[in-house]
LUMMAR-369729 format. One record per residue: residue in three letters; y, x, z of N, C-alpha, C, O in turn. Coordinates in steps of 0.2 Angstrom, whole numbers, padded with zeros to 4 digits, always signed. Layout:
N
ALAYXZYXZYXZYXZ ...
***
This chain:
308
UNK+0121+0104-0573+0118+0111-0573+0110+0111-0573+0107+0107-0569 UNK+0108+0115-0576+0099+0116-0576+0098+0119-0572+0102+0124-0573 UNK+0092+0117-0565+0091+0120-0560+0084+0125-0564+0082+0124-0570 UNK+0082+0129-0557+0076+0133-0558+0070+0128-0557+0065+0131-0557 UNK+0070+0121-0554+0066+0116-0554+0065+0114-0563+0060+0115-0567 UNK+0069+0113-0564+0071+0110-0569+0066+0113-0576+0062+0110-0580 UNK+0067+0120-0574+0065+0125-0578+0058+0125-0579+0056+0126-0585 UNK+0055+0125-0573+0047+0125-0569+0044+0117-0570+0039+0115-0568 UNK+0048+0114-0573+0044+0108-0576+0045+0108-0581+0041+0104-0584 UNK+0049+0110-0586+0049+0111-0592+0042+0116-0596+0039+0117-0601 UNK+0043+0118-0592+0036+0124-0594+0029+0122-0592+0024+0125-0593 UNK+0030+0117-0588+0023+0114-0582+0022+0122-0576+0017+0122-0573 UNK+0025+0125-0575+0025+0132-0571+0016+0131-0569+0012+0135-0571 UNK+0015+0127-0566+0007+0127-0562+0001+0127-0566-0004+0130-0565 UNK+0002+0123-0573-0003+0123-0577-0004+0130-0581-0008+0130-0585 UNK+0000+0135-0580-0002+0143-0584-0006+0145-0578-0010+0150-0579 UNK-0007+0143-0572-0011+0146-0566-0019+0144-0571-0024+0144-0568 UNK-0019+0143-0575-0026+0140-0579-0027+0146-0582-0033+0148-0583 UNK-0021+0150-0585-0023+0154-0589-0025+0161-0590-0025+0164-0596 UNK-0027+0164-0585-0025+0171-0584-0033+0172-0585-0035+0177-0588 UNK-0037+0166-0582-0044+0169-0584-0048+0171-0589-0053+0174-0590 UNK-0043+0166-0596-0045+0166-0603-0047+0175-0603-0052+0178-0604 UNK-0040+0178-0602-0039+0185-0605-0045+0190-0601-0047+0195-0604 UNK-0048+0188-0595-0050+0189-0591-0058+0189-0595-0061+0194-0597 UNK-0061+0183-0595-0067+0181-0598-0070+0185-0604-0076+0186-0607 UNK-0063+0186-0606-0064+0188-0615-0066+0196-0615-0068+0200-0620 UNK-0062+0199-0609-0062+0206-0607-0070+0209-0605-0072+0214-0606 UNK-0071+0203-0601-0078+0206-0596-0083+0207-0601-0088+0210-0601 UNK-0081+0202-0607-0087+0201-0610-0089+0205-0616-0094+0205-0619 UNK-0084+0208-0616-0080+0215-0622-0082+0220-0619-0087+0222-0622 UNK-0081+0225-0613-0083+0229-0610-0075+0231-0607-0074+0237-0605 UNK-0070+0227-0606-0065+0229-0605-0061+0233-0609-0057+0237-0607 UNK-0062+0233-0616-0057+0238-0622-0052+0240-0621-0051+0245-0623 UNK-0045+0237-0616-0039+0235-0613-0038+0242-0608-0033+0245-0607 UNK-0044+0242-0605-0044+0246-0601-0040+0245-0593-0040+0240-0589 UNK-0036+0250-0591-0030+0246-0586-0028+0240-0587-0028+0234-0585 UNK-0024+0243-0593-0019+0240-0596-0019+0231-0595-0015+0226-0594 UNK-0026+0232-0595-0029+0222-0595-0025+0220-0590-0023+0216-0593 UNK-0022+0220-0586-0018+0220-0582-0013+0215-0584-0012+0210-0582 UNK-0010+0218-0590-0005+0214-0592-0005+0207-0597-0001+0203-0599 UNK-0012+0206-0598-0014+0202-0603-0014+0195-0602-0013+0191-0606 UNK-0015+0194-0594-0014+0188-0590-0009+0185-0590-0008+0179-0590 UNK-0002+0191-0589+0004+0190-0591+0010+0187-0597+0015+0185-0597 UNK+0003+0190-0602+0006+0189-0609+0003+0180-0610+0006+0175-0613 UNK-0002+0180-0608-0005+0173-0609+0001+0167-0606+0004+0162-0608 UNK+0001+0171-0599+0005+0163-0596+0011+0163-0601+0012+0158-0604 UNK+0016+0168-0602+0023+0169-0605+0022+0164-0614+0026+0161-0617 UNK+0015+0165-0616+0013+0163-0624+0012+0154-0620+0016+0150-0622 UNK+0009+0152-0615+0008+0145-0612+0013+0143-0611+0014+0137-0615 UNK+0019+0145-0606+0024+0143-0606+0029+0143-0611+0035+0141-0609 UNK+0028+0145-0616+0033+0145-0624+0030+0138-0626+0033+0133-0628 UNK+0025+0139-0625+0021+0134-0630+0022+0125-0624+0020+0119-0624 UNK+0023+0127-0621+0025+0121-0616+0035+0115-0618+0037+0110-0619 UNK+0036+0122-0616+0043+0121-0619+0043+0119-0626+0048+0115-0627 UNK+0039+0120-0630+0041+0120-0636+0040+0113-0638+0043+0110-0643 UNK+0034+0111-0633+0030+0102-0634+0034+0098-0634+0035+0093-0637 UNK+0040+0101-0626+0046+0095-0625+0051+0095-0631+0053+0090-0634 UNK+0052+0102-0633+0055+0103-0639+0056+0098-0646+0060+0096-0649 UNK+0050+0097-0645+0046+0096-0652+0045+0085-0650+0045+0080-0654 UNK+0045+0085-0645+0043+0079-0643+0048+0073-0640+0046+0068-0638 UNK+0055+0075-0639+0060+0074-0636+0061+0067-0639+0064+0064-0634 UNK+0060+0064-0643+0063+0058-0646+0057+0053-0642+0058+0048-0639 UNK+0051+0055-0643+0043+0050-0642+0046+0050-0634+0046+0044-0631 UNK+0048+0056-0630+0047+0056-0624+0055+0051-0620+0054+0049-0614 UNK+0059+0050-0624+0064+0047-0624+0061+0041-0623+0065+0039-0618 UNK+0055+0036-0625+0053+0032-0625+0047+0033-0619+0047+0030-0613 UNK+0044+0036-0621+0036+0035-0616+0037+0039-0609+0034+0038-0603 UNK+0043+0045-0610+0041+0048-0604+0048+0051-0603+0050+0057-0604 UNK+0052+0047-0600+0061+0051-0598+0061+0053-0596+0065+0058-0596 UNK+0056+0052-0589+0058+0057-0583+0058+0065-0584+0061+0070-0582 UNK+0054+0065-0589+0052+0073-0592+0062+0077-0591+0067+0074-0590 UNK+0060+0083-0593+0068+0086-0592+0073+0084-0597+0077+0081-0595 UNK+0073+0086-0607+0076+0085-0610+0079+0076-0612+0085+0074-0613 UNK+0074+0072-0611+0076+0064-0610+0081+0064-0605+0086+0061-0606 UNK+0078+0066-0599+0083+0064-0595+0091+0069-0592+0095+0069-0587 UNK+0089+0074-0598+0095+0077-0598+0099+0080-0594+0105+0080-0593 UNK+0092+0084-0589+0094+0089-0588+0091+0098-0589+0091+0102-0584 UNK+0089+0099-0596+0088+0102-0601+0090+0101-0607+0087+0096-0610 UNK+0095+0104-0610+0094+0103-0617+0089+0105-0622+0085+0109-0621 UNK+0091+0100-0629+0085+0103-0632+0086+0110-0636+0082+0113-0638 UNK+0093+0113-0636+0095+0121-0638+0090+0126-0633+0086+0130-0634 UNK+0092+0123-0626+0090+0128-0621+0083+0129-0622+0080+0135-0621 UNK+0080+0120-0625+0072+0121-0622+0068+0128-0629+0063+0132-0629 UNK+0073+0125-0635+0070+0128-0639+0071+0137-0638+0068+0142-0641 UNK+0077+0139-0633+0079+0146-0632+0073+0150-0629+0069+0155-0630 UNK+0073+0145-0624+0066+0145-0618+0059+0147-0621+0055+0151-0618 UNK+0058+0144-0626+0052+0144-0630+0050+0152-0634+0044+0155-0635 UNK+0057+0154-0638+0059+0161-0641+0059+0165-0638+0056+0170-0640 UNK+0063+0165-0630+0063+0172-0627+0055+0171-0621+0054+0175-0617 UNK+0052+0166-0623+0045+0166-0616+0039+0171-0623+0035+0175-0621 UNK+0040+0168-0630+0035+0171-0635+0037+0178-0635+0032+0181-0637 UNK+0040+0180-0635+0045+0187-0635+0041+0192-0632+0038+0197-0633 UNK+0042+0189-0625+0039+0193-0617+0032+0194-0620+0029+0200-0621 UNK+0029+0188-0620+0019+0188-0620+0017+0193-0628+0011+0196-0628 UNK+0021+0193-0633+0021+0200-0637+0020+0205-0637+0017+0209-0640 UNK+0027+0206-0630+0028+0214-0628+0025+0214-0626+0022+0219-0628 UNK+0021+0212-0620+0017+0212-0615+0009+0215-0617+0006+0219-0615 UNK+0008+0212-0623+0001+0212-0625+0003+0220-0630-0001+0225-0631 UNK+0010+0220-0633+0010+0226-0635+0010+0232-0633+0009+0237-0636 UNK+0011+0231-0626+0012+0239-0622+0004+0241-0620+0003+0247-0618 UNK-0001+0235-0620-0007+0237-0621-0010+0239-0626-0015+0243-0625 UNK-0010+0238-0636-0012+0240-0637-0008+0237-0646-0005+0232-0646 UNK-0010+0241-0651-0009+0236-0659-0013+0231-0660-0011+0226-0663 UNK-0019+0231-0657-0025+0225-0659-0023+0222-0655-0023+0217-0657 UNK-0021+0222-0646-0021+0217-0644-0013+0213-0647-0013+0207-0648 UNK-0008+0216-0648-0002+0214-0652-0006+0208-0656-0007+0202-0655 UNK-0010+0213-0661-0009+0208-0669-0014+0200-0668-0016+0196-0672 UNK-0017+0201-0659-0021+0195-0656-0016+0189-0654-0016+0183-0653 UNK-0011+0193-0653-0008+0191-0649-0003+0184-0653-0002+0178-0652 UNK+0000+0189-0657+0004+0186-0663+0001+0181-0666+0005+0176-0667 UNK-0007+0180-0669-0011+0178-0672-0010+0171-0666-0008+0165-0668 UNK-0011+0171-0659-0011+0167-0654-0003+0163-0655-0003+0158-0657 UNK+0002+0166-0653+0009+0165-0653+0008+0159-0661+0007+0153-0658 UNK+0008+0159-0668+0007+0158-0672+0003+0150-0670+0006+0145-0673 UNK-0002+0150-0667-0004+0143-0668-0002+0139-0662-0004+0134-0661 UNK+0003+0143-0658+0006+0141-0651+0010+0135-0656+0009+0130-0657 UNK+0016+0139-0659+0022+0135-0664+0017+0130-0668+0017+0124-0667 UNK+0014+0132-0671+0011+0128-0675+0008+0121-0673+0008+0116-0677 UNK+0005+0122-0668+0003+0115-0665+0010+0113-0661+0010+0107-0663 UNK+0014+0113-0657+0019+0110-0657+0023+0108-0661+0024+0102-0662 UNK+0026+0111-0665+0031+0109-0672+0027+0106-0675+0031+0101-0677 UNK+0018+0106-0679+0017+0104-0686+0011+0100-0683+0011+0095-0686 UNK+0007+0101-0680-0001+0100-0679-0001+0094-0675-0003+0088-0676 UNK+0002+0096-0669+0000+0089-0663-0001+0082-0665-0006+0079-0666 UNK+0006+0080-0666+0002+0072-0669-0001+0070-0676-0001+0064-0678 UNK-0005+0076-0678-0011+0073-0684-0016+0074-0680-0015+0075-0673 UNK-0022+0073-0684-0030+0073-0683-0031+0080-0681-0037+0081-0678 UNK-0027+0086-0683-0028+0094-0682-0027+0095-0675-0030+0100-0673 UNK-0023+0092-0671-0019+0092-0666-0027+0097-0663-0028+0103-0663 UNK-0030+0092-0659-0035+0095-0653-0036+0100-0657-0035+0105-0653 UNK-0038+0101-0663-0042+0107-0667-0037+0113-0663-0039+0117-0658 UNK-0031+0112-0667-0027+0120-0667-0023+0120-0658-0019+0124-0657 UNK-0026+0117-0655-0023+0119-0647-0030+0122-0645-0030+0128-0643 UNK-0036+0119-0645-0042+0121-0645-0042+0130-0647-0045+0135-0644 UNK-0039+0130-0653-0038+0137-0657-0035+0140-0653-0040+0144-0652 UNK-0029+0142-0648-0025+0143-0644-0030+0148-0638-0030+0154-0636 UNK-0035+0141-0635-0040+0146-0630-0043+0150-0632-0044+0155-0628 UNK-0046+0151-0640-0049+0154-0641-0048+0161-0643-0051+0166-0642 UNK-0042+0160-0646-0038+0166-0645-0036+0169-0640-0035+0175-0640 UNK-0035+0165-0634-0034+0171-0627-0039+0173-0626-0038+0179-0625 UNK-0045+0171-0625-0052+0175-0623-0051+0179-0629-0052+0185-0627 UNK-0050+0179-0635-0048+0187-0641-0045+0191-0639-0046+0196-0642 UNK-0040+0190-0632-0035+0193-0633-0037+0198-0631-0037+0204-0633 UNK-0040+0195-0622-0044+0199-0618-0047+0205-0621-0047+0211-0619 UNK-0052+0202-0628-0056+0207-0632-0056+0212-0635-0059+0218-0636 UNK-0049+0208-0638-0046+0214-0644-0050+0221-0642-0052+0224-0637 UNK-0050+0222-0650-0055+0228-0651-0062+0228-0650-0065+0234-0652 UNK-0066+0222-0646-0073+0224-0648-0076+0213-0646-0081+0210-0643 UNK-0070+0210-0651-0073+0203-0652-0078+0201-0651-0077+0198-0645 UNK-0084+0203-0654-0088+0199-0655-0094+0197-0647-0096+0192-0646 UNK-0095+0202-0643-0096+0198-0639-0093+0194-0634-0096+0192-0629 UNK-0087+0193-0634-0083+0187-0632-0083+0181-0637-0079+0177-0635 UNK-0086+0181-0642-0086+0174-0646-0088+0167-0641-0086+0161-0641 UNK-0095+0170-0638-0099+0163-0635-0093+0160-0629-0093+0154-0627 UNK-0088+0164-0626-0085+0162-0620-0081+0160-0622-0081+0154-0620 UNK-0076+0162-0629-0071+0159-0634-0074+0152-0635-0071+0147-0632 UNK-0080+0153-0639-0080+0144-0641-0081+0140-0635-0078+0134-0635 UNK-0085+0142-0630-0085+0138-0623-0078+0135-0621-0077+0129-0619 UNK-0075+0139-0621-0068+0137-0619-0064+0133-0624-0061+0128-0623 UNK-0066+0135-0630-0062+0130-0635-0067+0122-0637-0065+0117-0640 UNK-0074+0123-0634-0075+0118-0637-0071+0114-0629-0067+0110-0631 UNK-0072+0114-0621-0067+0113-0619-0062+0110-0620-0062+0105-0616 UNK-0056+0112-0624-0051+0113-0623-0048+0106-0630-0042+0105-0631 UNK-0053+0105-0634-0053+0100-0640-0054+0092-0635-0051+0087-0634 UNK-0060+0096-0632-0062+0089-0627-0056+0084-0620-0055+0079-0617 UNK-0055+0088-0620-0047+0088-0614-0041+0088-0617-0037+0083-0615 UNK-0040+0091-0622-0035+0089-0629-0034+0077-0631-0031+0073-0631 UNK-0041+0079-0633-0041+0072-0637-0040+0068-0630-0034+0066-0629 UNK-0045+0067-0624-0044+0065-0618-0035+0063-0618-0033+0057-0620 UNK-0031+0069-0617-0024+0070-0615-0022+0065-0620-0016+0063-0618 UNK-0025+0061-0627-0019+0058-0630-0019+0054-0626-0013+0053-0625 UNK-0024+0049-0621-0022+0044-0622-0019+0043-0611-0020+0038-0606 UNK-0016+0048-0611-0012+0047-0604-0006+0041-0602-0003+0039-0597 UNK-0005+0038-0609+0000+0035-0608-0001+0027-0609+0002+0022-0607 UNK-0006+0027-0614-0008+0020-0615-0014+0019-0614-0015+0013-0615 UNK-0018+0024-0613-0024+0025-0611-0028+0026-0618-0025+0025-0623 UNK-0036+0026-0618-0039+0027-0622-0046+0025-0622-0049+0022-0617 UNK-0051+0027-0628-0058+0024-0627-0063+0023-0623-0062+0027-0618 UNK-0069+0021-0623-0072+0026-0619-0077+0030-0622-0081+0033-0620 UNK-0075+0028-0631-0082+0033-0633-0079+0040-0633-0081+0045-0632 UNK-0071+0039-0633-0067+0045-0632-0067+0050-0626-0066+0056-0626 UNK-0069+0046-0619-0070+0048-0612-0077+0052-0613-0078+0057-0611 UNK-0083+0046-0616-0088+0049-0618-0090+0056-0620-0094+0060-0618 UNK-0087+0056-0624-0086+0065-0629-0085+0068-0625-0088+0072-0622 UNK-0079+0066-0623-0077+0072-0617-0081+0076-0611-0080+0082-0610 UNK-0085+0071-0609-0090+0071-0603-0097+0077-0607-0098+0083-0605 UNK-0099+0072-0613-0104+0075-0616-0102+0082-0615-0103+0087-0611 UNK-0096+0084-0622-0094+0091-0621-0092+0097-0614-0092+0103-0614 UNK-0092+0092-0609-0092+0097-0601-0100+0098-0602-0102+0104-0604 UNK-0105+0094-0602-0111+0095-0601-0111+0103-0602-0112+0108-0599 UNK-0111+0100-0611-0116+0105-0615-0110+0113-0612-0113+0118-0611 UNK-0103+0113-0611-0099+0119-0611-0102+0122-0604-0102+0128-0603 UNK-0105+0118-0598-0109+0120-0590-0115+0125-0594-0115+0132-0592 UNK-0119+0122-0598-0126+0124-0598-0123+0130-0602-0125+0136-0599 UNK-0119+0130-0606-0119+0139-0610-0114+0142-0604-0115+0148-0605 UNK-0111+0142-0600-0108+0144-0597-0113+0150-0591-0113+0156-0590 UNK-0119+0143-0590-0126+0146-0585-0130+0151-0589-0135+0153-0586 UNK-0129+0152-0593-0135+0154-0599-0135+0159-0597-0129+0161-0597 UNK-0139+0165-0595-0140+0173-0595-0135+0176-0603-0135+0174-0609 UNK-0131+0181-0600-0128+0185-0607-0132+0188-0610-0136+0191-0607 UNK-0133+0188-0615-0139+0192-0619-0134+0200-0616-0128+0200-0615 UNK-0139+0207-0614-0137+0213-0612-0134+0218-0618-0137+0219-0624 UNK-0128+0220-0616-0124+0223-0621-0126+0230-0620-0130+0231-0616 UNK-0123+0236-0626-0126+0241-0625-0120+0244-0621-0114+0241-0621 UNK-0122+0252-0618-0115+0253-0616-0109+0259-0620-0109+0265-0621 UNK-0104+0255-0620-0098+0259-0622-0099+0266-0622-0103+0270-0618 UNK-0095+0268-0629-0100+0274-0628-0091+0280-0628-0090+0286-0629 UNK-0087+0274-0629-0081+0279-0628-0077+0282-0623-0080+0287-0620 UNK-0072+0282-0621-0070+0283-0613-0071+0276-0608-0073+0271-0611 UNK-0070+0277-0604-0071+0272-0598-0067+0268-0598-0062+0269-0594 UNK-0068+0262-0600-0064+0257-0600-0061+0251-0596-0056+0248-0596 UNK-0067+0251-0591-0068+0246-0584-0070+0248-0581-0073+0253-0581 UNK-0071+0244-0576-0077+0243-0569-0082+0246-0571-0083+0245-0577 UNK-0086+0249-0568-0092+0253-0569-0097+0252-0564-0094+0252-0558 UNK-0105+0251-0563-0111+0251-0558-0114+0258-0562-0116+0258-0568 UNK-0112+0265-0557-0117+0269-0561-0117+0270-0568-0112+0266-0569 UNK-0120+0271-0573-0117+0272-0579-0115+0269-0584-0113+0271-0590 UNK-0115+0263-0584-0115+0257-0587-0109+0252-0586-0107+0251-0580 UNK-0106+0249-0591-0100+0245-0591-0103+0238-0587-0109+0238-0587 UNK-0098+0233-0584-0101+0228-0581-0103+0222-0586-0105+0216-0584 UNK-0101+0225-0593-0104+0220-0598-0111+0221-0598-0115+0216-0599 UNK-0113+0226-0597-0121+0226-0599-0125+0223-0592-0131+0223-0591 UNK-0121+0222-0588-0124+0218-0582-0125+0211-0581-0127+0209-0576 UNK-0125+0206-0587-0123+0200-0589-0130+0198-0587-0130+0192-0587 UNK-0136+0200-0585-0143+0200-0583-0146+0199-0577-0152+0197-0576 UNK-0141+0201-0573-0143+0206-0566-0142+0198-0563-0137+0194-0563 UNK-0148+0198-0560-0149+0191-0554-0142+0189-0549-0139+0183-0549 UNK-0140+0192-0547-0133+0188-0543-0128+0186-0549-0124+0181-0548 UNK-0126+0192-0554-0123+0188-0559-0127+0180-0562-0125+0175-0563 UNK-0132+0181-0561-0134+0173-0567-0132+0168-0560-0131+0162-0561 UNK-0133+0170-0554-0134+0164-0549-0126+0162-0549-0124+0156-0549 UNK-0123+0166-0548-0116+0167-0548-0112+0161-0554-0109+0156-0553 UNK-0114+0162-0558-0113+0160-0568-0116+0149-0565-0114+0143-0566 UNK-0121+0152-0563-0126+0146-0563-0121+0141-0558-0118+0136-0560 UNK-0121+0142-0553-0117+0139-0548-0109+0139-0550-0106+0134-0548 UNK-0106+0142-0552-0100+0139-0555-0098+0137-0561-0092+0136-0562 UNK-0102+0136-0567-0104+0131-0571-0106+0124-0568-0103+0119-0571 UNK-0110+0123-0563-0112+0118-0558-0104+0115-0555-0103+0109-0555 UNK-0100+0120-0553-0096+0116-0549-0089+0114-0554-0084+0110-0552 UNK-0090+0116-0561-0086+0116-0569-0087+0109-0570-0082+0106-0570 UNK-0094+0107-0569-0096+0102-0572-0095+0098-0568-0092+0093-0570 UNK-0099+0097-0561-0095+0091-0555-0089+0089-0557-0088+0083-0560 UNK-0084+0093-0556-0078+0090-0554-0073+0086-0561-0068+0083-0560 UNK-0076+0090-0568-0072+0089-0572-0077+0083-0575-0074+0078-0578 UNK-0082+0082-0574-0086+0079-0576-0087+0071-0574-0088+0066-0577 UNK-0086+0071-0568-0084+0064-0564-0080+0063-0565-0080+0057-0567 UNK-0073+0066-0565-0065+0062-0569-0069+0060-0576-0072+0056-0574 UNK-0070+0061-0578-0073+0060-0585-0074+0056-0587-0071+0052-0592 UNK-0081+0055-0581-0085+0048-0581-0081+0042-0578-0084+0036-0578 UNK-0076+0043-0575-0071+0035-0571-0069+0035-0578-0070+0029-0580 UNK-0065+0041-0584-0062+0037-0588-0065+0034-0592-0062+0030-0596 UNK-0074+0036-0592-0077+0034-0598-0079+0023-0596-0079+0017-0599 UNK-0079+0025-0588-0079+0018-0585-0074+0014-0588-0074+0010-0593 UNK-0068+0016-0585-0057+0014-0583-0053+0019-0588-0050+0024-0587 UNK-0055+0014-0594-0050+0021-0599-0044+0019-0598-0040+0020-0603 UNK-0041+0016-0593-0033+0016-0594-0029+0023-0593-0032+0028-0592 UNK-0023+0022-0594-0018+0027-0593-0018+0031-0588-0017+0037-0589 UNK-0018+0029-0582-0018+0030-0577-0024+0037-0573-0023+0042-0571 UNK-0031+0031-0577-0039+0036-0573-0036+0042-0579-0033+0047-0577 UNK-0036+0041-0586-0035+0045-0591-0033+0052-0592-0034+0057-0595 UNK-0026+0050-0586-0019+0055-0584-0023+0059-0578-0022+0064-0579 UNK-0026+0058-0574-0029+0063-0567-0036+0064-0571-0039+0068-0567 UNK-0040+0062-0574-0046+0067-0580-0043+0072-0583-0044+0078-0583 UNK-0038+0069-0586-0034+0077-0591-0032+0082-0587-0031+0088-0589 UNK-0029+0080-0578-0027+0086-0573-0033+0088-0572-0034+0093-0575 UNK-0036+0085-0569-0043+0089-0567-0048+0093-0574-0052+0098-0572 UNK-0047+0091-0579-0050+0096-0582-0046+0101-0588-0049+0103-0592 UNK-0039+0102-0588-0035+0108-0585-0037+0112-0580-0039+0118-0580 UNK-0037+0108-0574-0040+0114-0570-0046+0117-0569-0047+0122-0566 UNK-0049+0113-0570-0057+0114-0574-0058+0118-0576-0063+0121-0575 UNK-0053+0123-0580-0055+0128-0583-0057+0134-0579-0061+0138-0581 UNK-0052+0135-0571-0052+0141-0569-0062+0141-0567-0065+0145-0570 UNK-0065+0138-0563-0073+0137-0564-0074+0140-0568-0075+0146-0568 UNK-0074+0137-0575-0077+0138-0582-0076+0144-0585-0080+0147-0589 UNK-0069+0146-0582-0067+0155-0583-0071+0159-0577-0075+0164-0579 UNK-0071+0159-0571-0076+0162-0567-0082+0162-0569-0086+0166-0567 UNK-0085+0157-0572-0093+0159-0572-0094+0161-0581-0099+0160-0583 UNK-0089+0162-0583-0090+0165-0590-0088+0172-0589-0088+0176-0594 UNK-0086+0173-0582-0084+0179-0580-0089+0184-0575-0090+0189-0573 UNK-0090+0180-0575-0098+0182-0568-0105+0181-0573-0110+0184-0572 UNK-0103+0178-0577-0107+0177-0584-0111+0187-0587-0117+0189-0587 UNK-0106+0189-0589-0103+0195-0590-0104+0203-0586-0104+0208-0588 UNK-0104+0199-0579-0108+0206-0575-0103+0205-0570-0105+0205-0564 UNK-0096+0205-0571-0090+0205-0568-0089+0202-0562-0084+0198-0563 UNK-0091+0201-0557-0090+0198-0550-0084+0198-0549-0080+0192-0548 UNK-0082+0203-0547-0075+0205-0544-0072+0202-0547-0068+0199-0543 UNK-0070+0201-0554-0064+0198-0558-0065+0190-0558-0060+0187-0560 UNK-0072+0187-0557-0075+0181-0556-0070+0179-0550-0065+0176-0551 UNK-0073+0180-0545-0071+0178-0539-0063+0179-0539-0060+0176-0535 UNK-0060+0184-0543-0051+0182-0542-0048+0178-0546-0043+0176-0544 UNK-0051+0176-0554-0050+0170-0558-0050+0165-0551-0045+0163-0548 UNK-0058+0162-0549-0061+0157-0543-0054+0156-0539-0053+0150-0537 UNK-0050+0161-0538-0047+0160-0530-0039+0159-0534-0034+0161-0531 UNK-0038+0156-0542-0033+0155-0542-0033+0146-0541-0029+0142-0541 UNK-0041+0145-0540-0040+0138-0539-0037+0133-0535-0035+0127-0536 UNK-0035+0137-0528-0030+0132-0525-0025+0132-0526-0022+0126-0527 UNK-0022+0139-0525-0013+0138-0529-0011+0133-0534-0007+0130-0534 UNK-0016+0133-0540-0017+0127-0543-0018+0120-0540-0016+0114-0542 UNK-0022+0121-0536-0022+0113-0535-0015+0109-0529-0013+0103-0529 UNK-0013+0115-0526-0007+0115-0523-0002+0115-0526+0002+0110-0525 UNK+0001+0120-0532+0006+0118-0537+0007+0113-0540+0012+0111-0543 UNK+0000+0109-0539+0000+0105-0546+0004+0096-0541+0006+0091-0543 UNK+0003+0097-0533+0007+0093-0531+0015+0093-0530+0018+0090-0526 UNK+0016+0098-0533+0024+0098-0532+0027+0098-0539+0033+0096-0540 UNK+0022+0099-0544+0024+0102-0552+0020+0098-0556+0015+0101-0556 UNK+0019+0093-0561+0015+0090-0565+0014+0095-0569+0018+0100-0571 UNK+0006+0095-0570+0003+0101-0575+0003+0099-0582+0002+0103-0586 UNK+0006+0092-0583+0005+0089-0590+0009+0084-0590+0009+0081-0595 
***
């Protein structure tokens, strides 16, 4: 019988605690277009994560039969019917979810869902692999945005370039990997701290209904300027960078399997940082500091639960 353990390792349960800030970052930096509703966005991310979780054992069952049994479907106590069930009704949820907030966040969504499948069924073991997972982040910060893009692009690529460099790191968990490979990765935390600390350039303000948090007449995107946001941004970019950044450099030292496999946890959770200060980036404190504070339950899930 498949347990509800079973289940929460099949999906990685603790590594979507990563995700909620993408929709979050992409929002603040939008002017909040979502409105309430952003509420659910977070929602729809984890439910699109965890499909795309499911779908890797899915998809991966035969390699992991080899390199990695302990996982659920090797060792057979998941099937691969259930795992692929799992994946269909988890994409379903994060749909509706983004549908009940609006059509542009739907057709974000969908657009997201799409290269979820696509890099597990088709992409992962070529050279596109890191590309089209990378793709993935950038589209949750989209999602967040839906309807006013463009200035969440710079948080999207921060996160995606990211999420390429943690991608390629991740091949090498099992046999380990290079260190010009380690190297890149490090490099790439660098450069994703400094644009993280970077002042937002000031947006103008919405001139529609009220979409979000408000200081006085102005959305909190146009606050992206205001000295305790920049200190805010600066100092957790700072702390973005320490922690994922040192895993980084053991593995650029010690590329075995082992340093390799706790660099890739650690900069998985690296993200939530990197989402608070692209959130604090933005004007947005309040939503800063609640991405910030999902970082323990992560790091606490993450001893009960393998994020990866």
């Amino acid at each position: 019988m498949t347990s509800a353990r079973d289940l929460a390792e099949l999906v990685r349960l603790p590594a979507a605690l990563t995700v909620p800030g993408d929709t979050l970052a992409g929002a603040a930096a939008a002017g909040w277009p979502g409105g309430a509703r952003t509420a659910l966005l977070p929602a729809a991310s984890a439910c699109l994560y965890w499909a795309g979780m499911a779908l890797n054992d899915y998809a991966d069952r035969d390699l992991d039969a080899v390199e990695r049994p302990e996982r659920p479907i090797p060792s057979g106590r998941v099937s691969p019917r259930l795992a692929l069930g799992v994946g269909v009704v988890l994409t379903a949820a994060g749909l509706g979810l983004a549908a009940a907030v609006s059509r542009r966040h739907l057709a974000v969504a969908a657009a997201l869902a799409s290269t979820v499948w696509a890099y597990d069924l088709l992409a992962k073991p070529t050279v596109l692999g890191p590309v089209v997972m990378a793709a993935n982040r950038g589209l949750d910060v989209a999602l967040g945005a839906a309807g006013n893009v463009r200035p969440a692009l710079p948080a999207a690529l921060t996160l995606t370039a990211h999420t390429v460099a943690v991608t390629a790191l991740s091949r090498g968990e099992v046999t380990g990997t290079s260190p010009a490979v380690a190297r890149a990765a490090l490099a790439t935390t660098a450069v994703a701290a400094a644009a993280a600390a970077l002042p937002a350039p000031r947006t103008a303000p919405r001139t529609g209904p009220r979409t979000g948090p408000r200081t006085g007449s102005r959305t909190t995107a146009a606050l992206g300027g205001a000295p305790l946001s920049r200190v805010a941004a600066a100092g957790l970019a700072a702390t973005y960078a320490w922690t994922v950044g040192r895993a980084q450099l053991d593995a650029a030292r010690r590329p075995d399997a082992p340093t390799v496999r706790r660099a890739t946890g650690v900069g998985i959770r690296g993200m939530i940082p990197l989402q608070s200060a692209l959130t604090a980036r933005a004007g947005a404190l309040p939503a800063a500091a609640a991405v910030l504070a999902v970082g323990p339950l992560a790091r606490l899930a993450t001893r009960r639960l393998s994020p990866t």
